[in-house]
N, C-alpha and C positions, 0 to 999 in steps of 0.2 A: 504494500500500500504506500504509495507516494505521500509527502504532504501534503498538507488542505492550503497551504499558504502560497509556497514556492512553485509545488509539483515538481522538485528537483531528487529531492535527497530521500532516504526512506524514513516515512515517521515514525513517531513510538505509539506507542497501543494504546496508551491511557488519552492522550491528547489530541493527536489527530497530526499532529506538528513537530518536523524533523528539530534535532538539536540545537543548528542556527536559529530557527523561530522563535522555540519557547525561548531560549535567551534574551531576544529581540522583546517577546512579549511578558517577561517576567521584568522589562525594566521601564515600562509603560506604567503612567501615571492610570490607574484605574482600580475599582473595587473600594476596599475602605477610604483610599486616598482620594477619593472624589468629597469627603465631605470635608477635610481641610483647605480644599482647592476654593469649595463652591464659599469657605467660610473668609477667605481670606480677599474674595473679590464682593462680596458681603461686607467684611471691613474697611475695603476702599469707600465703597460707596458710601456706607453710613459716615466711614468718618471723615467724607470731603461734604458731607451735608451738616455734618456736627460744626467743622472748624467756620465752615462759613454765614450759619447763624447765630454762633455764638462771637464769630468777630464782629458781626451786624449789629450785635447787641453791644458789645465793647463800645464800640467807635460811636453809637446813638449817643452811650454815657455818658462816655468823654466828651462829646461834641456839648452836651448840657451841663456837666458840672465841672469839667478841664479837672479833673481828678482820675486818675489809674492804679486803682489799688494793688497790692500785692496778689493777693488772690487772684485776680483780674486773669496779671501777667503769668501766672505760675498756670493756671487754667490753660491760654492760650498756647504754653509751649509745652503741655501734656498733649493739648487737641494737636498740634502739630508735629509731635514724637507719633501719636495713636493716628497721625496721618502716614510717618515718612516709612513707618516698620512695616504695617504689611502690604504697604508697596513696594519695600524693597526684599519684603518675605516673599511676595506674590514674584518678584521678577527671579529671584533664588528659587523658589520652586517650581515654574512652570519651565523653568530652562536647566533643570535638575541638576545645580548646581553643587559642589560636595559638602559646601558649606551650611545647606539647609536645614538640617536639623540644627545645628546653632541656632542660627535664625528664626527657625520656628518656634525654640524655646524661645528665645528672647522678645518677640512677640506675644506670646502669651503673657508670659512674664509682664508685660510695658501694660498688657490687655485688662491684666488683673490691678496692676498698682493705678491704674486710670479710674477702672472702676472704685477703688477703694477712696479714691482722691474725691471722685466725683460723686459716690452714694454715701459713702459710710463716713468721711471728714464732718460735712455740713450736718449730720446727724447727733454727732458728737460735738462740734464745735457749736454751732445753732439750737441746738435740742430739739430741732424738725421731727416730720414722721417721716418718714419708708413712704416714695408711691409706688402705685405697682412698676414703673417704667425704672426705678433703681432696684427692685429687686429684679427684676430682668436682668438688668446690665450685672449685676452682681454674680448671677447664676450665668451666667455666661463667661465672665472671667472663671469662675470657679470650673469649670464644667471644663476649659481651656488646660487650665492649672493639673487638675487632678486626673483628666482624662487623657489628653493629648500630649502631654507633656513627657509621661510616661510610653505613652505611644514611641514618638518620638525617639526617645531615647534605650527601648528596648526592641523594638519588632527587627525584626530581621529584612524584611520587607523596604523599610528606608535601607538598609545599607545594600542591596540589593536595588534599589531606583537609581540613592541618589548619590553613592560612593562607588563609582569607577573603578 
């Protein structure tokens, strides 16, 4: 039985796919790896929609009381870290670079201390409630943290994509 891919070489029994292939297709970005892909162009998005509402709101401020608080600025260069990481995690991993699981950690990483800066601070410093929309973000850092993180740094699977 020839391959189902090439039709060159003779495949194996289980797969359908001579030696060349599955190599070829065991270093393709697909299966569990589709949901940190689908989450990190998810990340761009929300957080080019986050940094540029929330500089709207900056710049209103300032424009009415010429005052820029500390928080303000420290805000602004969170929203623009939780901008630059998983665009530079997304160009690390769709071009399966060997450095990505770094990167990935340390996106998460950036993911989680954003959320903590931006639900759990003003909760603790203000004495606010929880809305539902920071425990989202919350559980989402977490779920980053605890879930992928680990991923990340044990599956066999990344060093087989994304280490050459």
């Amino acid at each position: 039985m020839k391959c189902i891919e090439c039709n060159c070489s003779e495949a194996n029994k289980e797969s359908g796919l001579c030696d060349a292939c599955e190599n070829i297709e065991s270093r393709k970005i697909n299966g569990l790896l589709y949901l940190p892909a689908i989450g990190l162009i998810l990340g761009i998005v929300r957080s080019t929609k986050d940094i540029c509402s929330f500089t709207m709101i900056v710049v209103d401020h300032f424009e009415e009381t010429s005052f820029l608080s500390f928080d303000a600025m420290a805000a602004v260069t969170f929203l623009i870290a939780d901008f630059l990481t998983p665009l530079y995690a997304s160009l690390s991993f769709f071009r399966r670079k060997k450095n990505t699981r770094k990167v990935m950690i340390i996106y998460y990483l950036i993911g989680m201390i954003s959320a903590l800066y931006f639900s759990v601070l003003p909760v603790v410093v203000d004495n606010t409630q929880y809305e539902r929309e920071d425990i989202g973000i919350i559980l989402n850092g977490l779920f980053g943290v605890v879930i992928w993180i680990p991923y990340f740094l044990l599956s066999k699977r990344i060093n087989t994509v994304f280490c050459r």
